[in-house]
N, C-alpha and C positions, 0 to 999 in steps of 0.2 A: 272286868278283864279288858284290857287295849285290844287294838286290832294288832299291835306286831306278838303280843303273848298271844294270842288266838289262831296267830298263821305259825308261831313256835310250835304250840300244841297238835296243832292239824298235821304239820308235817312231822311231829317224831313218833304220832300216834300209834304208824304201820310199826315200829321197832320196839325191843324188848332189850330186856338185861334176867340175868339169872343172881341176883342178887343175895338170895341165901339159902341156906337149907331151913329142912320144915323143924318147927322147933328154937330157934333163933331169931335174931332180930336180921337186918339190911346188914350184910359189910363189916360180921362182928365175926361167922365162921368161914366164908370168902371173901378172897384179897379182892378190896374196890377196884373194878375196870376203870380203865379210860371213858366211856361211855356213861357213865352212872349220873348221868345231867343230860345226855340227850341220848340216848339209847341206840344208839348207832354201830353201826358193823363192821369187821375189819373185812378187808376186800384184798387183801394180795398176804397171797402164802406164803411168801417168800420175808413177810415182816416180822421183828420179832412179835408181835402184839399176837401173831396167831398162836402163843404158847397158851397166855394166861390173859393177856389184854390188858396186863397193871397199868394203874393209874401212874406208881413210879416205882422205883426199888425198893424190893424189901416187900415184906408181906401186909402191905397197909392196915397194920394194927392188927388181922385177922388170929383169931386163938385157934390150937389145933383141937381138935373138937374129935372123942373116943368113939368107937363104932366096932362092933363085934363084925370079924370075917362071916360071910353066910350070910350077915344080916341086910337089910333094905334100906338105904339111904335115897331122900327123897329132896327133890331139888324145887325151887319154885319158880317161875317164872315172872317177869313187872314187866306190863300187864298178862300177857299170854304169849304162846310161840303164836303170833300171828300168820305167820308167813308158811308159806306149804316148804315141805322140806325136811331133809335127814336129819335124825337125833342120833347120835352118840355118845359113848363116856368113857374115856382113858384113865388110867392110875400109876403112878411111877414110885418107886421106893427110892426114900432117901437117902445117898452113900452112907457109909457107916462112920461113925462119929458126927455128923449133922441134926442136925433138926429140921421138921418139914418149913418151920415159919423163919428159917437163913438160908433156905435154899431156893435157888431159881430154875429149877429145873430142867435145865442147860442138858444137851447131848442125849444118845440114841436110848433114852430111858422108859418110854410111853408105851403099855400097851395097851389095847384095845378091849374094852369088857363088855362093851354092848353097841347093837346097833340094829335099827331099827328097818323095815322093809316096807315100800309100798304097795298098795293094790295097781291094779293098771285094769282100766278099761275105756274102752274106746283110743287106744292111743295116750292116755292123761292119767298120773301116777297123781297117787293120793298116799300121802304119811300117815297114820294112826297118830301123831304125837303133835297133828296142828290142832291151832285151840286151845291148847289143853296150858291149863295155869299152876300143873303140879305133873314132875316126871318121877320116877322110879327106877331105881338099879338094884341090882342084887351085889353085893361085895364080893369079890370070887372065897369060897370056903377054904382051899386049899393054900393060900397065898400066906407067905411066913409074917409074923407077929414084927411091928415096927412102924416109922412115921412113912404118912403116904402122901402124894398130892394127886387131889380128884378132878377131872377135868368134864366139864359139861359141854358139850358143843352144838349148837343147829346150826345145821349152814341151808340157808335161804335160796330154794332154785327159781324161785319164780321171774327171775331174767337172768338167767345162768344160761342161754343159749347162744353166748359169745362170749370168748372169752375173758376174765376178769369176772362178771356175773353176778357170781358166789359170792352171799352175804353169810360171813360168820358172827354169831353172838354167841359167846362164848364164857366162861369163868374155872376160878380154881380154888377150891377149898384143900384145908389142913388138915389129915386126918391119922389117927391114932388106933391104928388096930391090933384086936388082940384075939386071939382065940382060932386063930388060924393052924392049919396041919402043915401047914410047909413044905405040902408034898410034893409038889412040883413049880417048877421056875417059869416066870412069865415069858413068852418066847415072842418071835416076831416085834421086837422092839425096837420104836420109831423116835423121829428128834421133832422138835417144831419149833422152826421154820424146819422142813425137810423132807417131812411125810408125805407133802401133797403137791401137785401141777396143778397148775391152773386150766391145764387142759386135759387134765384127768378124767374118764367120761362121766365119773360119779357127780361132775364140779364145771362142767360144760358140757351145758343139755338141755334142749325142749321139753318139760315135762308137760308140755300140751302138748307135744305131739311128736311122738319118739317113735313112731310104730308100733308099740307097743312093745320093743328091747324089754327084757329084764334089766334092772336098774344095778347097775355094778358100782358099791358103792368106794370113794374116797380111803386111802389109808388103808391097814393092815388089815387080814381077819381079825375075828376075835378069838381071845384066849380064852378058853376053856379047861375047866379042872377035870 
């Protein structure tokens, strides 16, 4: 290997992509990011890329891939969430007559299904979800039978104490649910670009050294059945 591939490697080393779910190959059940060559982050909230991150329009090949309401969909990460920092996961239902893989999931459609908390001590928050090379959701039970898109997010704090910061790696898979009660409507629903500031405190913040604050994170609560 040269020395310019070896100063490539060294510096994308710290970044990650969430390229597929467990069960699948790379880039076959989620739309390829922009990132899927050098693992890199988007950094302003405000662009489209922080919806889904597409490499371009259109669902880059990705199939919608079937999953029981209730059930456990498991995401993987290449290589790991390195970086200390919040995990989340949104879902948005397809308008009706669409398909999840001709939709772009444009407008206030997102809500919020999980999200994760830190420890805090001595002033310095710690995630449960750094490290780790396989994440976990629950699919809400309640949520009505139809095409969905699933969104993965870590946003990166470890130089989020000015702001801009916040590194997000992100993706969005196609998914097909069935078996749902339909009981209740997802509420609290957000757009992206729209959901987040950049100076939001969950998204500009010393997490070496906050006081010890509870950490109040980015974007909506989560929805609950």
């Amino acid at each position: 290997m040269g020395i310019l591939a070896l100063a490539i490697t060294a510096s994308a080393a710290p970044h990650y992509t969430f390229p597929k779910i467990a069960g699948t190959s790379d880039w076959t059940a989620v739309r390829k990011t922009k990132n899927f060559q050098t693992n890199g982050p988007v950094t302003d909230v405000n662009s489209p890329d922080i919806r889904c991150y597409q490499l371009a329009a259109g669902n880059e090949g990705a199939t919608t891939q079937p999953f029981k309401a209730g059930s456990t969909i498991t995401w993987v990460a290449a290589p790991n969430i390195y970086h200390v920092g919040a995990l989340s996961a949104y879902m948005a239902k397809t308008p009706v007559g669409t398909k999840a893989e001709d939709w772009d999931g444009a407008g206030a459609v997102w809500f919020k299904i999980f999200q994760d908390m830190p420890t805090v001590s001595g002033g310095q928050y710690n995630w449960p979800s750094n490290g780790k090379e396989q994440v976990s959701f629950t699919i809400p039970p309640c949520i009505e039978d139809g095409e969905y898109m699933f969104r993965v997010e870590h946003v990166a704090l470890h130089s989020a104490a000015a702001e801009g910061g916040a590194q997000f790696y992100l993706s969005c898979a196609q998914l097909s649910i069935t078996g749902g009660s339909g009981s209740k409507k997802p509420t609290d629903l957000v757009s992206f670009p729209g959901a987040y500031k950049a100076t939001d405190p969950g998204l500009m913040i010393n997490i070496y050294n906050n006081g010890g604050k509870p950490y109040t994170p980015a974007g909506p609560p989560v929805f609950t059945c």
